[in-house]
N, C-alpha and C positions, 0 to 999 in steps of 0.2 A: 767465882760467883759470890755475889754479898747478898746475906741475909741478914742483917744486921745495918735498918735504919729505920725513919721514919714519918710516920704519913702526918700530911700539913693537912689539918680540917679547914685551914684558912676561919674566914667569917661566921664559922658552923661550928668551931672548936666545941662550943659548951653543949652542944643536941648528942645526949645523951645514948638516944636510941641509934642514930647516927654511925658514931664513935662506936657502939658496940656491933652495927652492920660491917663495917668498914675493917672494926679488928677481925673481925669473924671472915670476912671477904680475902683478906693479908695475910690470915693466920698460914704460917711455912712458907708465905711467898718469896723468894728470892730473884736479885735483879741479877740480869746474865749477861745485860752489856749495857753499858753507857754511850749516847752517841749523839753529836753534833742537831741539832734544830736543821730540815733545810731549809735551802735557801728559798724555797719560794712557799715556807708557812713559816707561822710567826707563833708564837706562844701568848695568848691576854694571861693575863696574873691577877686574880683578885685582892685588889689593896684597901686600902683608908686612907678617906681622903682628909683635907685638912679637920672637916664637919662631922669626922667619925661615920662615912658612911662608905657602905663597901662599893667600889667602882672596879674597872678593869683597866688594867695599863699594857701593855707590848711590855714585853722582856723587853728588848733592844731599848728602851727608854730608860729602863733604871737603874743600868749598867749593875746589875749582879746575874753572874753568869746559872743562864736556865740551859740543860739538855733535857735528854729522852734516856728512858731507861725502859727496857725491852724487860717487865717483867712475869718470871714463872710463879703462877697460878695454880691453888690444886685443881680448878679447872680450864684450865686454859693456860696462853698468854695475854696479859695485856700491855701497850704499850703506853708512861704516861712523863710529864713535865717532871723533870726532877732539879731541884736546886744543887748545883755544882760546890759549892763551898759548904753547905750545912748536911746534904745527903738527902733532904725530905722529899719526898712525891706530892707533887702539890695536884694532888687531885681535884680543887675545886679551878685548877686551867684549865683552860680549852687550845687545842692544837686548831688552828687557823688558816686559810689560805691567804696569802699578800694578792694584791692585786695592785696594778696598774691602770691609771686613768685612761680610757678609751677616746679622750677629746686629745689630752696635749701627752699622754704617754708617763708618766711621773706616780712615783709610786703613791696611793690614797693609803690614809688614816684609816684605824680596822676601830672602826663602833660596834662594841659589842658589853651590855650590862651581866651585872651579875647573874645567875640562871641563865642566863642564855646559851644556847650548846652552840659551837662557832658555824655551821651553815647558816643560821641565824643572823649573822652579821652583816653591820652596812658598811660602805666604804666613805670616805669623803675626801675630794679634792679640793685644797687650799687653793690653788691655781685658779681650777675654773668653780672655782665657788660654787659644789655639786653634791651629794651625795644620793650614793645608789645601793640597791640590793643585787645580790648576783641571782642569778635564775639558773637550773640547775646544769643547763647546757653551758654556762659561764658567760651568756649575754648580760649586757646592763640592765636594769632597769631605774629608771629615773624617779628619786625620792624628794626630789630639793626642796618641793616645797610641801611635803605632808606633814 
């Protein structure tokens, strides 16, 4: 087990009260196993964009390796994104569903802003020049033009 790493505030680093939930949330927590993203969710990552504003990107885009780490909690478990080369838990990610275009089959772009928790998310098809919301049965629903 490692107890010994650390949490990414991401865009939030300097909120004070935050920082101090969050240590208090952490405090004795150790991770108990590290393990692959699957295949059919995706991890958003909250970055900066060139304009210094925070947006969300797909791991799988920015080629630095994201997993999961299965961590113990003094109440609980929780499960969360961790960065593979640095150790941090980037808790301002969101674990994802991928989805598949329902017109031509091909995997859609995951739009999801910062705050947003990932059932929140839209999908968009390059293809058929589309984007939808999932509904919680997993049906489309059709956003293209709102």
């Amino acid at each position: 087990m490692m107890s010994n790493f650390r949490i990414d505030l991401g865009q939030r680093a300097n909120d004070k009260d935050l920082f101090e939930n969050v240590e208090k949330h952490f405090e004795g927590a150790e991770i108990q196993q590290v393990m692959p993203i699957p295949e059919n969710m995706a991890v958003m990552l909250v970055e900066v964009n060139a304009d210094d504003e925070p947006v969300c990107c797909d791991s799988r885009d920015t080629n630095w390796p994201t997993g999961l780490a299965v961590v113990k909690l003094k109440d609980g478990v929780g499960c969360y994104p961790i960065d593979l080369v640095e150790g941090d838990l980037k808790i301002e990610a969101q674990l994802v569903n991928r989805h598949k275009c329902g017109k031509c089959g091909r995997e859609m772009k995951i739009l999801l802003k910062p705050g947003q928790e990932g059932f929140e998310a839209k999908y968009r098809c390059e293809c058929c020049d589309r984007t939808v919301k999932l509904n919680p049965d997993g049906s489309e629903e059709d956003e293209t033009h709102e």
